[in-house]
C-alpha positions in Angstrom: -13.5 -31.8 -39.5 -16.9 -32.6 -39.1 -18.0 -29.5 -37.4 -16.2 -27.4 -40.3 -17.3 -29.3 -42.9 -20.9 -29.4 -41.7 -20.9 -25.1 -41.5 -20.6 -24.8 -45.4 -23.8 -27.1 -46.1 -25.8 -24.5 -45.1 -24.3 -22.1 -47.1 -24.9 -24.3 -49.9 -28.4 -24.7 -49.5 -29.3 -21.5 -49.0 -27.4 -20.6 -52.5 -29.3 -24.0 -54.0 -32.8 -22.0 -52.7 -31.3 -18.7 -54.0 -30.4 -19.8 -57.7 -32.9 -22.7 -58.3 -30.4 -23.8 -60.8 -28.2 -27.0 -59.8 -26.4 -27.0 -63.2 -22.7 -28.0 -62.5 -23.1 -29.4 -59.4 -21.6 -32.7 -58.4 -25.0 -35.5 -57.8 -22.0 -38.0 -57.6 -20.2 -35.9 -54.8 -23.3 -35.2 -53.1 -23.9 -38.9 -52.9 -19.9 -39.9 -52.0 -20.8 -37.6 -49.2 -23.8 -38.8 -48.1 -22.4 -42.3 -48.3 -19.1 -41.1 -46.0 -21.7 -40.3 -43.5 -22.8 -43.1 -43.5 -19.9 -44.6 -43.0 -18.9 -42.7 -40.1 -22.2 -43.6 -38.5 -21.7 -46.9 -38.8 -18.5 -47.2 -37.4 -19.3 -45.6 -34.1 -22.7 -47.6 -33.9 -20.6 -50.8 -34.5 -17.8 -50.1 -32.0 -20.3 -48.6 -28.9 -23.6 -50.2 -29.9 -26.4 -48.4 -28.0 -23.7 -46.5 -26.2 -22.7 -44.3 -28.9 -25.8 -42.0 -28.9 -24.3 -41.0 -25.5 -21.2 -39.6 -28.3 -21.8 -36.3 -29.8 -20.7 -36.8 -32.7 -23.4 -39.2 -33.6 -25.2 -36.1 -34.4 -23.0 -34.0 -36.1 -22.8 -37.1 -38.2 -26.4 -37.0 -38.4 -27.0 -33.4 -38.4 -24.1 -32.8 -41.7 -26.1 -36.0 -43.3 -29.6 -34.5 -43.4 -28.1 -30.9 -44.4 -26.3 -32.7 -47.5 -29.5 -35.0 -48.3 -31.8 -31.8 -48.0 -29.3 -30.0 -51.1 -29.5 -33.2 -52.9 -33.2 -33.3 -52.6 -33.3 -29.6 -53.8 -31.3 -29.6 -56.3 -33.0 -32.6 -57.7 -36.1 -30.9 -57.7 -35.0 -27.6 -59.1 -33.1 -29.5 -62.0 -36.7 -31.7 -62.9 -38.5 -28.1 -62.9 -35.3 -27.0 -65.7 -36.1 -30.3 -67.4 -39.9 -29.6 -67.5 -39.6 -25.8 -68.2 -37.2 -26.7 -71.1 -34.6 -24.7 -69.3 -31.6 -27.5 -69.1 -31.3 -27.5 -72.7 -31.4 -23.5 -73.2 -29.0 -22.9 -70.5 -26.7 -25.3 -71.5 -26.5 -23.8 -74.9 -25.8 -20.4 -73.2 -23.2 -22.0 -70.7 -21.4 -23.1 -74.2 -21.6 -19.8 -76.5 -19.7 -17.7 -73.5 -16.4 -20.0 -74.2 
């Protein structure tokens, strides 16, 4: 699961970089993702210690972690650069005159 949940985050970044426009995308899904993680990280480093760096997939843990905290950050920044530009509120207006 981890290793094919981990190949669509790049995916997703490089459409994040493509569009610059994070408008409809889940910050509370991004975050429940990044807090599973977590999680997952935790629980191996609780039941092997030190040991569990010696498990691989501490680093897929850590690897799918940092690729859905690098979209976050993006998409963060690209939707403060809407905000400044004045863009949220124009393509919001758009999003609701195609329905």
């Amino acid at each position: 699961m981890l290793i094919i949940f981990g190949a669509s985050w790049p995916a997703q970044i490089c459409k994040t970089i493509r569009v610059k426009n994070p408008q409809g995308k889940s910050f509370i899904f991004l975050y429940m993702v990044m807090t599973g993680y977590l999680c997952g990280l935790s629980s191996k480093f609780a039941s092997a210690g030190l040991d569990s760096f010696k498990n691989w997939v501490i680093y897929l843990y850590i690897l799918d972690f940092l690729m859905v905290g690098t979209d976050a950050v993006l998409s963060h920044c690209y939707m403060h650069r809407l905000k400044n530009a004045g863009g949220v509120e124009n393509a919001s207006k758009k999003t609701r005159s195609c329905g």
